[in-house]
N, C-alpha and C positions, 0 to 999 in steps of 0.2 A: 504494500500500500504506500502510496507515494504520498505526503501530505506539502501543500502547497505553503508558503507563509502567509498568502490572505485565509485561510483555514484553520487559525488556532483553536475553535472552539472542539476538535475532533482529539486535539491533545490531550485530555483529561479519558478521554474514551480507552484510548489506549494501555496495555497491562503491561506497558516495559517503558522508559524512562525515553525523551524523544530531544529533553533539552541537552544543551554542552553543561550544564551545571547538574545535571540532574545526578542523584546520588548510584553509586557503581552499584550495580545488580548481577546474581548470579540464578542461573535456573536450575527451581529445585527440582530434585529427583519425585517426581510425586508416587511413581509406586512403590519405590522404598519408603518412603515417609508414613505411606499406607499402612506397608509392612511392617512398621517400627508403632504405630496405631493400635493394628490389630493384635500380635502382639502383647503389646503392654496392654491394652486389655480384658485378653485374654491369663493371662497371668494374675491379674488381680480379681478376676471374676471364679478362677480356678482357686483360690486363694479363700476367697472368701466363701466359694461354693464345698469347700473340705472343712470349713469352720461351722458349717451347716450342719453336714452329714456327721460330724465329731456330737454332735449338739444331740442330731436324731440318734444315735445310738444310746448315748446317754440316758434321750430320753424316754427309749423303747424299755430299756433295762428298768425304769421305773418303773415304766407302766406293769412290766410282764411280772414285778413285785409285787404290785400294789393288787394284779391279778392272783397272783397265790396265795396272796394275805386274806384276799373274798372268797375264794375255793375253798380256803383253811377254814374260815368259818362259819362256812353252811356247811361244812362237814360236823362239824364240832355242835352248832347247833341242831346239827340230825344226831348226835351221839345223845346218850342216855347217861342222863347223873341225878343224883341225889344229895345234892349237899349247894350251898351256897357259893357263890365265887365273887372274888374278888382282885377287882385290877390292880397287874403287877405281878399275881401271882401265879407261878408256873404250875402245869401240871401233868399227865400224862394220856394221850389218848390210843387206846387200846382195842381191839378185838377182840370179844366174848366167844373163842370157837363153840361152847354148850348153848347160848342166848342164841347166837349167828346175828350181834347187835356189836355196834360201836360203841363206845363208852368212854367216858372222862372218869378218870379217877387221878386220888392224892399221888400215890406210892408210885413212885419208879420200879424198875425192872432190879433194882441193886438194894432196895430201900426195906424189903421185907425182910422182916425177924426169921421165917419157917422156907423161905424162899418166894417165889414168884407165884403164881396161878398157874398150874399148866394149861388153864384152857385163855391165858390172855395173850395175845400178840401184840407187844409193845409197837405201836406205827410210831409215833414220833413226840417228841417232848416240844409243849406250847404252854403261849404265854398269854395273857389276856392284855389289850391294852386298852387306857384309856378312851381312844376314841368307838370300842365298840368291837372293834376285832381283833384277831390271832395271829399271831407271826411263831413260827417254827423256832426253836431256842436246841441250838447246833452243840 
């Protein structure tokens, strides 16, 4: 494009510098800049997309907690007891093989004077908590 001198108002149009004063310019490489773009953000989107899934594990692991802590206690509230409970305090939930019932009771599997019940199957040692249910005591 040739531009004339009576023609200045087409100077401002232009995307490269047309006066003798005008400041030196260099042409950028626009699909490395791209690349150097995409890229960076790509790297920070990967970055903070691994700071996500760190987060969703976390928070699976709670949930699938919180799920065996509600399992524990409609088992425990399908078990058979006779005595009052109290939060805080551990106890033992068993297998009656002569009833064919679940049951809470005090006594641990090591805690009898004469031995254990042979008809009890110790499942597992729990705990009552304050907010209403059970959590397994390892």
């Amino acid at each position: 494009m040739k531009l004339q001198p009576t023609d200045p108002d087409k100077h401002h149009s232009l995307t490269y510098a047309m006066d003798v004063g005008a400041p030196k310019f260099e042409l950028v490489p626009v699909t490395q800049q791209k690349d150097l773009m995409i890229n960076t953000a790509r790297m920070y989107a990967e970055q903070e997309y691994n700071r996500i899934m760190e987060l969703v594990v976390v928070l699976q692991k709670q949930a699938d907690q919180i799920k065996h802590r509600l399992d524990l206690t409609d088992k425990i509230h399908a078990a058979e007891y006779k005595f009052q409970l109290f939060p805080g305090q551990c106890y033992w939930l068993v297998f009656d093989s002569n009833l064919q019932n679940t049951r809470l009771v005090h006594q641990g599997p090591d805690t009898w004077t004469t031995g254990k019940p042979e008809q009890y199957e110790y499942l597992t040692q729990v705990k009552w908590l304050g907010d209403q249910t059970w959590i397994e005591v390892n």
